[in-house]
C-alpha positions in Angstrom: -113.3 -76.6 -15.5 -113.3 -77.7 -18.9 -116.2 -79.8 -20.3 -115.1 -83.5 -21.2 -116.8 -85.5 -23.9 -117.3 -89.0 -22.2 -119.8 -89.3 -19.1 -120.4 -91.6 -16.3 -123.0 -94.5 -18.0 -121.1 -94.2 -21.5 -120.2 -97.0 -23.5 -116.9 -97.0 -24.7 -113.8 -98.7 -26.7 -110.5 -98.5 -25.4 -108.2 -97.6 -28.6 -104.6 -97.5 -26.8 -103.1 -99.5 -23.9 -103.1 -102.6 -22.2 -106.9 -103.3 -22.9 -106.7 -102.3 -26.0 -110.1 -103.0 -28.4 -112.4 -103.5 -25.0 -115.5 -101.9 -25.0 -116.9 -101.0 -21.4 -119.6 -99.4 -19.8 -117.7 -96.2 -17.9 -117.7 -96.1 -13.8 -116.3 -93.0 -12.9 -115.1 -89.7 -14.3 -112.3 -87.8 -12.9 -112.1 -84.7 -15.0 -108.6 -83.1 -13.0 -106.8 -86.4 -13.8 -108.6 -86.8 -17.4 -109.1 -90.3 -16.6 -111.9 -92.6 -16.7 -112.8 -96.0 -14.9 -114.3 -98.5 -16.5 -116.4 -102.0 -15.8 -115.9 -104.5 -17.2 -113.8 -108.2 -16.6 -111.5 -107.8 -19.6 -110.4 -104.1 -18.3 -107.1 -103.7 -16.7 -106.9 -104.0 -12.9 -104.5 -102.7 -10.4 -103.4 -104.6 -7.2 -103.8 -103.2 -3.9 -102.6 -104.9 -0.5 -104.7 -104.3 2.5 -104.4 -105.4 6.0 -107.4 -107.5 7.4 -110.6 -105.0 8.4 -114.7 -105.1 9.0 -115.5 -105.0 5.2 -112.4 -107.8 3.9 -111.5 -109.9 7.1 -108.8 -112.2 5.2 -107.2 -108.9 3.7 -104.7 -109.7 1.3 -104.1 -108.7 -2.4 -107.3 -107.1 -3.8 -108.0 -106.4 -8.0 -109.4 -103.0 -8.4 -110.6 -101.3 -11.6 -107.4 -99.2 -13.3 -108.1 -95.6 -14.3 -107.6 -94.9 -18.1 -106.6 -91.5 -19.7 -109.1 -90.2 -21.4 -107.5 -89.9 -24.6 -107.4 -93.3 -24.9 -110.8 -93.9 -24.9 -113.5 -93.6 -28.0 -117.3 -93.2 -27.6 -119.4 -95.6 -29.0 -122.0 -94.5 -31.4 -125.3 -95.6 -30.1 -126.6 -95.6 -34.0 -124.5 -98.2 -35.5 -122.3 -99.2 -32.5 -118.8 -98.0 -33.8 -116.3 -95.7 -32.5 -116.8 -92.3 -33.3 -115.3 -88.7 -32.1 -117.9 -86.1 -30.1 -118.6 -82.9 -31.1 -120.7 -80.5 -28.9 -123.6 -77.8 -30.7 -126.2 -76.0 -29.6 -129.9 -77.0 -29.5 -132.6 -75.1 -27.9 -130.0 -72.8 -26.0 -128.0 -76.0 -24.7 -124.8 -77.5 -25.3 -125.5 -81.2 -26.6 -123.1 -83.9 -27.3 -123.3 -85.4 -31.0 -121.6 -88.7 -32.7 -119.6 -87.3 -35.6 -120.3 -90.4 -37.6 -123.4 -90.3 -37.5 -124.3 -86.6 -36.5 -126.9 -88.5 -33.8 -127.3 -86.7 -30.4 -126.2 -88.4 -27.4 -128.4 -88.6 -24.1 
């Protein structure tokens, strides 16, 4: 499986889509789509329509959060708080994520 460059706990900025220019914190990963889920109120939502059960007794039509390719999202650079690519070098024997902006390591 291939390593993808955005993690769960991420901040991000959409670049392309409906929510374009939205920064939000990411949810999920789902590296065999390439897609993402973020939080966020300004994110784009899907609607689902469930029947009446224990957890939603009214049922109905319910927002949930939209998955996102992953292509359309950008890293946030934790330095100066722009949008910046990710690069990946070794340090110590380990494969680390950097902010090519900045050339900062990401945790």
């Amino acid at each position: 499986m291939k390593k993808l460059n955005i993690k769960k706990g991420d901040t991000v900025k959409v670049i392309a889509g409906v929510s374009k220019g939205v920064e939000a914190k990411v949810k999920a990963v789902l590296p065999l789509e390439d897609r993402v889920i973020l939080e966020g109120d300004q994110v784009k939502r899907n609607s689902r329509h469930t029947r009446p059960n224990q957890q939603n007794q009214d049922g109905g039509i319910v927002k949930i959060d939209a998955p996102i390719h992953i292509s359309n999202v950008m890293l946030i650079d934790p330095s100066n708080g722009e949008a910046t690519r990710v690069g990946r070098k070794d340090v110590d024997g380990k494969s680390v994520r950097y902010a090519k902006k900045s050339g900062e390591v990401i945790k």
